[in-house]
RODO-956609 format. One record per residue: residue in three letters; z, y, x of N, C-alpha, C, O, CB in turn. Coordinates in steps of 0.02 Angstrom, whole numbers, plus 50000, padded with zeros to 5 digits. Atoms other than C-alpha are relative to their C-alpha. Glycine has a CB too. Layout:
BEGIN
ALAZYXZYXZYXZYXZYX
...
END
This chain:
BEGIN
UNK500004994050041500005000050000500005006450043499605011050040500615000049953
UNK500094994849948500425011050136499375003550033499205009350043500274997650046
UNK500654999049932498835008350249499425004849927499085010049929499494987850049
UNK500564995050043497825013450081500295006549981499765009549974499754996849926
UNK499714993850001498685028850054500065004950042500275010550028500434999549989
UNK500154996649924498365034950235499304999949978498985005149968500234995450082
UNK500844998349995496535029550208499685004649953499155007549964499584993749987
UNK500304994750044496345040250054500005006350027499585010850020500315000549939
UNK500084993549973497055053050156499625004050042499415009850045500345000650018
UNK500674997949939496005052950297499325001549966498955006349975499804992950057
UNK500604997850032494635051050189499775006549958499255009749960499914995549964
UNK500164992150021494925066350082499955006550054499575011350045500585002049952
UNK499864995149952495475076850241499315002250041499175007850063500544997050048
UNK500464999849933493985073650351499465001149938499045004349969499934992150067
UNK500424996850043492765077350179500135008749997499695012850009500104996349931
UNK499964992849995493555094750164500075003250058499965009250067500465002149968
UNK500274996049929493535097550337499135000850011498875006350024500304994950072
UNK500864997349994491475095450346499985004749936499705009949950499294992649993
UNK500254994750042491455104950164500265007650025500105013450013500254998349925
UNK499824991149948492335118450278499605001950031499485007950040500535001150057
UNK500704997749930490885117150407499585000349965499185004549984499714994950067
UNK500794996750042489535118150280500065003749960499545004349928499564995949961
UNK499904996050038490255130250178499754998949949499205000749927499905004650017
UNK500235002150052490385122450041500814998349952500924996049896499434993650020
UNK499154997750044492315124549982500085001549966500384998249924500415003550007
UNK500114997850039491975138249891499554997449931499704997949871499875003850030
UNK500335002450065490655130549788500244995049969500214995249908499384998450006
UNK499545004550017491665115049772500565000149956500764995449921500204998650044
UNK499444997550033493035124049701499755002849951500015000549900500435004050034
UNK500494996650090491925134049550499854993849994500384991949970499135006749993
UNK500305007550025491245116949522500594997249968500544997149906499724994350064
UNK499465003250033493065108049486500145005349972500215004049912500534996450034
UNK499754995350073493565124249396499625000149932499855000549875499995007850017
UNK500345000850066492105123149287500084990849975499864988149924499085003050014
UNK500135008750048492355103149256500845000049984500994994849955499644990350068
UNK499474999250038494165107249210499755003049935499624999449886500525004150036
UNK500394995650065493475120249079499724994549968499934993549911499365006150018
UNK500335003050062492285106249016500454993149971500344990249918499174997750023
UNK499745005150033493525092549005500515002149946500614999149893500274995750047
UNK499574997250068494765103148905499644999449935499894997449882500175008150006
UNK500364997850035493315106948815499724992049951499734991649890499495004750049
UNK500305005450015492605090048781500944997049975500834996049915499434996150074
UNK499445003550018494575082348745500495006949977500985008750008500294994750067
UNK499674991950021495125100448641500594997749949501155000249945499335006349950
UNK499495003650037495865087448505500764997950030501314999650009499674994249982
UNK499455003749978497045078448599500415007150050501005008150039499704992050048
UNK499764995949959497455092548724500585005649926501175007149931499205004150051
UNK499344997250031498265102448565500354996549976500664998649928499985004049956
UNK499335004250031499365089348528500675001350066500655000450127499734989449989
UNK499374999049965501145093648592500054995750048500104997750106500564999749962
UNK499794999749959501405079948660499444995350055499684991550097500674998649983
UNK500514999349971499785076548739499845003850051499505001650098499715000849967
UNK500134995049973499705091448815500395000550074500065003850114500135004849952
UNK499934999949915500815089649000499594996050035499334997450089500674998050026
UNK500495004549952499835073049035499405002450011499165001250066499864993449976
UNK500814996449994498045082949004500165005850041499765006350088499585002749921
UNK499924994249943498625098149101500164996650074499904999350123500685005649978
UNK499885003649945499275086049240499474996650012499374998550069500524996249998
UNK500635002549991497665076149249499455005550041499175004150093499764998049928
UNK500284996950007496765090949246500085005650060499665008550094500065000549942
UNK499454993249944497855103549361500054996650070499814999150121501075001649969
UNK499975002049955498395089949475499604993350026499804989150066500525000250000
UNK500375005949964496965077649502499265001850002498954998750045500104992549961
UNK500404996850011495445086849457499645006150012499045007450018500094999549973
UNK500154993249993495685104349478499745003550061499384999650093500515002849986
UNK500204997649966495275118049611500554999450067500455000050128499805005449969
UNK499255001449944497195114649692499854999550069499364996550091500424992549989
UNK500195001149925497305116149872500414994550002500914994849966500135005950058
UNK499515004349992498145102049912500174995150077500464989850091499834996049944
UNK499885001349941498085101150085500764998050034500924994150078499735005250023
UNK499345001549970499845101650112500594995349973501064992950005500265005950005
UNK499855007050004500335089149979499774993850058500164990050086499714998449937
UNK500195004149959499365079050083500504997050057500784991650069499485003050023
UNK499795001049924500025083050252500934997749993501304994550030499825009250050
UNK499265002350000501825082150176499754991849993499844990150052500575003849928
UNK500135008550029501285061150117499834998750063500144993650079499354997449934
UNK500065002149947500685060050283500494997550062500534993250106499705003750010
UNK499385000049963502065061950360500654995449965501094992549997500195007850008
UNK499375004450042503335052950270499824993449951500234990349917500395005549946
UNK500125007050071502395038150153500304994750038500354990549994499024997149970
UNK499855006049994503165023050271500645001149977500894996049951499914997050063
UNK499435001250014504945031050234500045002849904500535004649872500475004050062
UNK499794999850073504665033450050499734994349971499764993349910499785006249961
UNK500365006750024503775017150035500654997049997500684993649945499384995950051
UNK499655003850016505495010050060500635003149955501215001349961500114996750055
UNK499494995150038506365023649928499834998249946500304996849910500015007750005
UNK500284998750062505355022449788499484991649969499134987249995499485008050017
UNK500155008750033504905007049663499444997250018499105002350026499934999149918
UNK500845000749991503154999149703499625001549956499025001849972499744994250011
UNK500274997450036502665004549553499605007250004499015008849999500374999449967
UNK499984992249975502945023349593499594999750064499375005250080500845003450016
UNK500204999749940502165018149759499084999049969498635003149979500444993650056
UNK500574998650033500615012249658499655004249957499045004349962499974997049981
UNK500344995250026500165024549551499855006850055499385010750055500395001749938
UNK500484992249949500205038949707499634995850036499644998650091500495006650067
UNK500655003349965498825026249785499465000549955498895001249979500084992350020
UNK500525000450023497855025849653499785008049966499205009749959500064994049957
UNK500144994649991498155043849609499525004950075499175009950073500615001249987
UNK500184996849944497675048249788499265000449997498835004850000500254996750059
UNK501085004050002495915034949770499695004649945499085005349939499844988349956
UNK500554995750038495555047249633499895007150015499435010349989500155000149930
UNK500174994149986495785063049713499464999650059499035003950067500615003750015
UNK500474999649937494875056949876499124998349955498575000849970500314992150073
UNK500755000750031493355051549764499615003449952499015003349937499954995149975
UNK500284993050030493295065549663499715004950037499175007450021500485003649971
UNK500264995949951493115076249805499514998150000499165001149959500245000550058
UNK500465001249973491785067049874499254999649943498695000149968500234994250037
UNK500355000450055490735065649717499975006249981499515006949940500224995749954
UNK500114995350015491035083849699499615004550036499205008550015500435001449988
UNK500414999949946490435087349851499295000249997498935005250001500134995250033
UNK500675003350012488865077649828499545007449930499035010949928500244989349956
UNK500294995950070488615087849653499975009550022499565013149991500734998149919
UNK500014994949981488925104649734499315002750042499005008150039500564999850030
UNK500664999549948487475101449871499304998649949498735000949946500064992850073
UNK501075000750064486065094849723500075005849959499595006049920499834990949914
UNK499854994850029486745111549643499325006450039498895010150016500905001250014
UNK500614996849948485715119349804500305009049972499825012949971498844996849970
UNK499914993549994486645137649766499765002349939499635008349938499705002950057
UNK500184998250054486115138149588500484999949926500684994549905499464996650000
UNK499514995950036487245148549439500224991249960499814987349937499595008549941
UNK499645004350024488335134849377500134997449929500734997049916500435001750020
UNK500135000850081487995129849182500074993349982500034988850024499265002249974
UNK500165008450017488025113649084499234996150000499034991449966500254999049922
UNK500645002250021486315111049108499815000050061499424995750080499585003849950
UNK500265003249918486135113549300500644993950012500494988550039500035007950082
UNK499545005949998487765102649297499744993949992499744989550035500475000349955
UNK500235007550022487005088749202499504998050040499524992250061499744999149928
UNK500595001549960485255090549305500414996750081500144991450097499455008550009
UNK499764999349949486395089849481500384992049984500314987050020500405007450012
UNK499575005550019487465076649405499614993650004499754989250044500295000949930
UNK500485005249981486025064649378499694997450075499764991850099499495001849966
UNK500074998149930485315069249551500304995550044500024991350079500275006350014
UNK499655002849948486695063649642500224989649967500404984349993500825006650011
UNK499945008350010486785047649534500584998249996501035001049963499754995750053
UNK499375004449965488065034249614500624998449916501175000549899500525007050084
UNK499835002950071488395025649434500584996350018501094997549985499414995249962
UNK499495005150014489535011649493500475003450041501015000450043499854992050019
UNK499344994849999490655026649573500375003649956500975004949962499915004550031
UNK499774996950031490765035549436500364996149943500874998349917499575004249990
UNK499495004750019491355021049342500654996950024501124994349994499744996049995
UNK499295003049956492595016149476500425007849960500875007249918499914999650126
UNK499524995250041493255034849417500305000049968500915000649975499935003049977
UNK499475002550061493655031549256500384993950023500874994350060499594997749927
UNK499505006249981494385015549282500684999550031501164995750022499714996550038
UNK499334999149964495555023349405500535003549952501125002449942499915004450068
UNK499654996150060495895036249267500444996149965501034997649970499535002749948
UNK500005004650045496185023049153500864997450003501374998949973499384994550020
UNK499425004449951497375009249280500695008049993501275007249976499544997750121
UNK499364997349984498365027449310500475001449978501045001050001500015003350016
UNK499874998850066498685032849150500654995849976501174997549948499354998349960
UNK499445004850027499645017249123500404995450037500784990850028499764996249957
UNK499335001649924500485013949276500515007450010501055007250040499444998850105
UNK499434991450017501365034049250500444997549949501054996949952499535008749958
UNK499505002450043501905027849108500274994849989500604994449938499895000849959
UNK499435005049955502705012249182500495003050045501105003150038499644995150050
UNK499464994949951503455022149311500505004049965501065001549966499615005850043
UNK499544997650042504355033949205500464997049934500814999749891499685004349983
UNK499345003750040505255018549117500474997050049500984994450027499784993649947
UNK499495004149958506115011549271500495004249990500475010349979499864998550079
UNK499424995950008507755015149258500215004450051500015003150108500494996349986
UNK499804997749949508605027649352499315005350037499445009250083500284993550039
UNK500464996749928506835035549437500145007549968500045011850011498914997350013
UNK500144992650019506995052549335500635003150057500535008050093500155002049900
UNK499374999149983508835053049408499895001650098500155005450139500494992149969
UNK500095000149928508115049249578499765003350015499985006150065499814996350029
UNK500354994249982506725061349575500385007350013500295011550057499535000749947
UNK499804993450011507825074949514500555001050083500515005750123500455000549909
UNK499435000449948509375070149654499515002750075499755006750115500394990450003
UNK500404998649943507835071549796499725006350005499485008150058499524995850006
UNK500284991349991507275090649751500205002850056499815005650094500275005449945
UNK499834996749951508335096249868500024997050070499975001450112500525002149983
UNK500065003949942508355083150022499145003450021498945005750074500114990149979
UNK500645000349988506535085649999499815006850008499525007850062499634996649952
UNK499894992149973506525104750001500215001550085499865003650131500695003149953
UNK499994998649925507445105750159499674995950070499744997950127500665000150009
UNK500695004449960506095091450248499765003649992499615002950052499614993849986
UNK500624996349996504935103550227499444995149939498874994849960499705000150095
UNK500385004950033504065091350086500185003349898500194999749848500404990450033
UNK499854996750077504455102749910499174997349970499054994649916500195011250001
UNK500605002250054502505099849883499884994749964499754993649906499474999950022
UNK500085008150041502445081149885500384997649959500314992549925500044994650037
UNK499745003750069503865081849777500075002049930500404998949888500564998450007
UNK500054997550056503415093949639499314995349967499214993249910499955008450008
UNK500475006150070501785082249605500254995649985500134994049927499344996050010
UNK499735005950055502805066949574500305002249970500364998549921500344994650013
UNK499634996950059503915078949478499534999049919499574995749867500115009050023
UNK500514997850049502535084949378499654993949956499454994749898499445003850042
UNK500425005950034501745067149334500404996449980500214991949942499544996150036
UNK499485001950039503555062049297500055004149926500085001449871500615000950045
UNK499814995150049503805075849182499504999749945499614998749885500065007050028
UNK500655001350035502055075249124499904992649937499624992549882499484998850070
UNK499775009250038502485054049054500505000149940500534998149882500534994150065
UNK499455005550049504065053549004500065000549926500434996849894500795001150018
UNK499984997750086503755060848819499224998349970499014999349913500195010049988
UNK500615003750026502075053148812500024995749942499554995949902499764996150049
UNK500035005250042502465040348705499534995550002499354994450060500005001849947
UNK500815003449997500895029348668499645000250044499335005450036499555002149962
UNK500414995049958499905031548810499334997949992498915002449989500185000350076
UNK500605005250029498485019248769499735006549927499165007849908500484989549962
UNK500394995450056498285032248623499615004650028499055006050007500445003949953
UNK500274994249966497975045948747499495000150019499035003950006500265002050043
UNK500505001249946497025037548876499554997149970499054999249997500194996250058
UNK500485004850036495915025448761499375006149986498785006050003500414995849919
UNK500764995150017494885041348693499905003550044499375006550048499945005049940
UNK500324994749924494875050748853499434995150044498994997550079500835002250072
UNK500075003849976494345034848910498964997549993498434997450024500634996149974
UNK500725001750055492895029148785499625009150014499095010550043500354997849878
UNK500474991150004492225048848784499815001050077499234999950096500645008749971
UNK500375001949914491855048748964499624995450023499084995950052500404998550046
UNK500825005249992491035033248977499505001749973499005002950006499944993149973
UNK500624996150033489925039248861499545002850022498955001250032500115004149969
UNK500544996949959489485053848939499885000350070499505004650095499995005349988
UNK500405006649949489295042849095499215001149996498695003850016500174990649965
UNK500815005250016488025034449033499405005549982498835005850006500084993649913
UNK500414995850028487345048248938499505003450064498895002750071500465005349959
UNK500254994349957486995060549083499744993850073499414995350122500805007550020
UNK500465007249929486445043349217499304996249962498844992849987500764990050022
UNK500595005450021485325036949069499125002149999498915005149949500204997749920
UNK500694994949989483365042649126499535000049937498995002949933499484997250067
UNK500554997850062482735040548944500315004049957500055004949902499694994249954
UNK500004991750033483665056048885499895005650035499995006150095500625002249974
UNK500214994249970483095072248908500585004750021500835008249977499565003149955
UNK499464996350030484455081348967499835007750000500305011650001500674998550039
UNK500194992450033483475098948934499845001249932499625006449909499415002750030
UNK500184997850074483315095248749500634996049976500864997949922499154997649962
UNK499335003050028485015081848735500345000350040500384995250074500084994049976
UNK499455000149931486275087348860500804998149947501065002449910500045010950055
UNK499404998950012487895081148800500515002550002500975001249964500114998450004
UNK499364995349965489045092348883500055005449959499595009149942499895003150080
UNK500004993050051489945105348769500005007250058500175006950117500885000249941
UNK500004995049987489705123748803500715000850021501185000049981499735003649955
UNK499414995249962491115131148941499875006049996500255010150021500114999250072
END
């Protein structure tokens, strides 16, 4: 569990280091701000539901978004063999597979930023760029991770005792120098524990994305006369 949790890291680190050398950060970052905008947009139902609403802002904020998160990082870097033996394997699995989705988001965003080629950012050069870059059985690994995470958070936040533990470590972890790495497991704690259902949540976030998967990879729609993507 460990060794993959380093490799995600390396792997995201050394992507935003070349999107630093090709200057391509910036565009990277309007790109996940606008695919926050469209997923709100596309999941507007569920997002106003009360209690819907920390896990979709946490998805969204902390796995998706424009976040720098360089220094979560570098804090996990530094410390995952001695919290590997703090924290349940559970809790240890979901920030691996949280990680595998931030490192492959990047890189897929990446990709979509460069078939963009410097051109004004819309749902319609999106969808054209999106096709472009392809890589179908990645973007399925995506969801899937979505999916697996969804309901491994909300395993985690039934072990007994972890809220108790999180909360007791604010401050140990403050004065390590590590407050970042521990306001996101805060946040994806906090984000769970009033979830209830989560299979309710994740099932249509779930199904509505594959969809438009498929939709925007499938070459016998047009997507200049059927773009699925709602207006941001």
């Amino acid at each position: 569990m460990v060794d993959e949790i380093i490799t995600h890291l390396r792997q995201v680190n050394a992507r935003r280091s070349l999107a630093e050398q090709m200057q391509l950060l910036a565009p990277i970052q309007a790109l996940q701000q606008w695919q926050c905008q469209r997923l709100l947009a596309t999941h507007a139902e569920l997002a106003k539901k009360q209690s819907y609403a920390k896990a979709m802002d946490f998805f969204v904020e902390e796995l998706y978004g424009p976040k720098d998160f360089s220094q979560r990082d570098a804090d996990l870097m530094r410390v995952i063999p001695k919290l590997a033996k703090a924290l349940p394997n559970k809790a240890m699995h979901a920030i691996e597979q949280a990680l595998w989705l931030n490192a492959l988001s990047f890189e897929l965003d990446m990709a979509v930023a460069q078939a963009l080629e410097g051109k004004e950012l819309n749902r319609d050069t999106y969808a054209l760029a999106y096709r472009q870059v392809g890589r179908g059985a990645d973007r399925a690994q995506q969801i899937r991770i979505v999916a697996g995470l969804g309901e491994q958070l909300a395993d985690v936040v039934k072990i007994p005792g972890i809220g108790l533990l999180i909360k007791l470590s604010r401050r140990p972890a403050k004065m390590a120098g590590l407050l970042s790495m521990h306001e996101f497991l805060e946040r994806g704690f906090v984000a769970f524990k009033d979830l209830g259902d989560v299979k309710a949540f994740i099932e249509p976030v779930i199904a509505t994305e594959t969809q438009l998967n498929q939709q925007l990879l499938n070459p016998d729609i047009d997507l200049t006369t059927e773009n699925p993507l709602p207006y941001v």
